[in-house]
C-alpha positions as CSV (number, residue, x, y, z in Angstrom):
1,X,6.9,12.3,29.4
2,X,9.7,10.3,28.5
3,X,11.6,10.2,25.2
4,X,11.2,6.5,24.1
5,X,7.4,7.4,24.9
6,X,7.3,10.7,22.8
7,X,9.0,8.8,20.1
8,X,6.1,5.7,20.5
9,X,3.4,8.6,20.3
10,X,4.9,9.8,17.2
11,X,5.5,6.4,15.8
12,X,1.7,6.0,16.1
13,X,0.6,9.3,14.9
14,X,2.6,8.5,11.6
15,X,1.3,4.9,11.1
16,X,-2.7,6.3,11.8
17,X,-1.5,9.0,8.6
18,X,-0.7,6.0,6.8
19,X,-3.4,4.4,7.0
20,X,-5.6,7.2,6.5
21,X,-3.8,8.3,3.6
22,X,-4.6,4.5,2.5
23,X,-7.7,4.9,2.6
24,X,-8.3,8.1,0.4
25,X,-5.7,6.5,-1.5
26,X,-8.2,3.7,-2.7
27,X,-11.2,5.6,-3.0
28,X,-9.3,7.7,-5.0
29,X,-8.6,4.5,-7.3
30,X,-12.3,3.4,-7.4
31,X,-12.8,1.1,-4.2
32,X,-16.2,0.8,-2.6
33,X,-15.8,2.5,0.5
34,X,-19.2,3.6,1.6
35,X,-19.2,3.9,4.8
36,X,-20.9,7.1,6.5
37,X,-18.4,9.2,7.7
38,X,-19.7,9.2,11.3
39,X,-18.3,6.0,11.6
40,X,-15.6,6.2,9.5
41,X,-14.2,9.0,12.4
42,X,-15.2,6.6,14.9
43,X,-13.5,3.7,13.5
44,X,-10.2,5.5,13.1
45,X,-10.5,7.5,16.5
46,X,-11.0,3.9,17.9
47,X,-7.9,2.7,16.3
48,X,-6.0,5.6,17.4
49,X,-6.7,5.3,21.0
50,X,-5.3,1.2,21.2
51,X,-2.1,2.2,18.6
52,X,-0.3,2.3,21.8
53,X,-1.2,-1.0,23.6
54,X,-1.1,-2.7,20.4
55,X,2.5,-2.0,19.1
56,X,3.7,-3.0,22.8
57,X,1.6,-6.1,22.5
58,X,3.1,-6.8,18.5
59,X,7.1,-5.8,19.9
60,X,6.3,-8.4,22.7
61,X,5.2,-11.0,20.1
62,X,7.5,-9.8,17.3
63,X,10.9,-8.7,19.7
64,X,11.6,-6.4,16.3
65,X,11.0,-3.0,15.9
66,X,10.5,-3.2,12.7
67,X,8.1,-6.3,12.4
68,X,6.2,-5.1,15.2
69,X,5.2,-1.8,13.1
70,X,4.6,-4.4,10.2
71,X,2.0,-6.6,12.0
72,X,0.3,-3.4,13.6
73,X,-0.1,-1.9,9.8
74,X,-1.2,-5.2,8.7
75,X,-3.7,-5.5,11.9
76,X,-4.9,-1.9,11.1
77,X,-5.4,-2.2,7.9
78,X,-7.6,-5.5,8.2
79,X,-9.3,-3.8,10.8
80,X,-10.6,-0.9,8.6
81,X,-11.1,-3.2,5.6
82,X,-13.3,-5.3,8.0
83,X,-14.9,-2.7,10.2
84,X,-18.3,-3.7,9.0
85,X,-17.5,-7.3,10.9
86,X,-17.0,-5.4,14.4
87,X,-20.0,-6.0,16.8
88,X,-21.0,-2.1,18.1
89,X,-21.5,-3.6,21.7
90,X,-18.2,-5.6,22.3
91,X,-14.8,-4.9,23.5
92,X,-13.3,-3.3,20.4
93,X,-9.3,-3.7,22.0
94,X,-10.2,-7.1,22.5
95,X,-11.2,-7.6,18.8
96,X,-7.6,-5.7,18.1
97,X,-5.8,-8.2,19.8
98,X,-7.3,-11.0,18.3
99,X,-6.5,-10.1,14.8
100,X,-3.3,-9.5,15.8
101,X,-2.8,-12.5,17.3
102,X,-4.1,-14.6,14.2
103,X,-1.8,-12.1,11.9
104,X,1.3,-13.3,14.1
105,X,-0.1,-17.0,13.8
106,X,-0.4,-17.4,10.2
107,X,2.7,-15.2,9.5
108,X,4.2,-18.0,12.3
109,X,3.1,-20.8,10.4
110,X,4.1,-19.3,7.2
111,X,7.8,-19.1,8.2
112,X,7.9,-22.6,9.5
113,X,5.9,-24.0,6.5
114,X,8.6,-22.4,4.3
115,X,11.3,-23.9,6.5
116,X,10.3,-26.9,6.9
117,X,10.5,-27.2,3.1
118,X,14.1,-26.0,3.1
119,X,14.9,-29.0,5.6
120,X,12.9,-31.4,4.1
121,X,15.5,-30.6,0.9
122,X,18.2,-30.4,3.1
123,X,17.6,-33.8,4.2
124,X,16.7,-35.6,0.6
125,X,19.9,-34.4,-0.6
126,X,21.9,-35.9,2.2
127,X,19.9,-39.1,2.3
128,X,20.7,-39.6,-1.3
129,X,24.5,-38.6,-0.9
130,X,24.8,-41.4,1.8
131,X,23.2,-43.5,-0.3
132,X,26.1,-43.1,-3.1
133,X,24.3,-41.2,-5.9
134,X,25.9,-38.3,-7.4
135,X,24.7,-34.9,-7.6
136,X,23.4,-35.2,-11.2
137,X,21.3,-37.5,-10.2
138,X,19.8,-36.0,-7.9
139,X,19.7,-32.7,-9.8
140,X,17.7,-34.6,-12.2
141,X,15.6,-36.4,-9.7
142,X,14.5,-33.2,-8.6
143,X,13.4,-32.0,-11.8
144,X,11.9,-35.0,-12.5
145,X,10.0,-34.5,-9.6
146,X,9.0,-30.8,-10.2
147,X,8.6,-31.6,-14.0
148,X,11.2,-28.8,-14.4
């Protein structure tokens, strides 16, 4: 076994403690967790065995180490709050990979949603400098239009 893939498995192994820890965590706090522990095991043995393939698959999306173990705690962690959604007969990686996938998305959509804000500042700010009105103005514009 390789080092990068003994530090992977460990990786893994920690984010797995996490989330089980996350789990007692909130029951601990009162949440409504009833769930029979048959498939409770089976749920988290499930997500164990695609850890793995699904932190490749979020590094290939993400190209961050980092973000990539944030989108596969996120993913996990809707998984278990949604286990009760999963269909007992279909491909359960499959159904890991699509939540993933619609994490990345929205978090995608998010960041240029945000951005495009920025620029559409950006851009009122230089239209109005062009146009000859000083800053105070436009300061006040801008409250004016965000009743600041």
């Amino acid at each position: 076994m390789r080092r990068g893939d003994f530090q992977l498995r460990e990786e893994i192994a920690d984010q797995v403690r996490a989330l089980q820890d996350m789990k007692v965590m909130a029951q601990s706090y009162g949440y409504d967790i009833s769930e029979p522990a048959k498939n409770a095991r089976e749920a988290v043995q499930w997500l164990y065995s695609v850890q793995e393939e699904l932190l490749r698959f979020a590094y290939k999306l993400t190209a961050d180490k980092e973000e990539a173990n944030d989108l596969l705690q996120e993913t996990s962690l809707k998984a278990l709050d949604n286990e009760d959604k999963y269909m007992p007969d279909t491909n359960f990686k499959g159904w890991m990979y699509t939540i993933m996938r619609n994490i990345f998305i929205n978090n995608y959509r998010k960041i240029v949603r945000d951005q495009t804000f920025v620029d559409q500042m950006a851009m009122l700010i230089t239209l109005l400098k062009i146009s000859g009105k000083s800053m105070r103005r436009v300061t006040a514009a801008r409250m004016r239009a965000y009743r600041l």
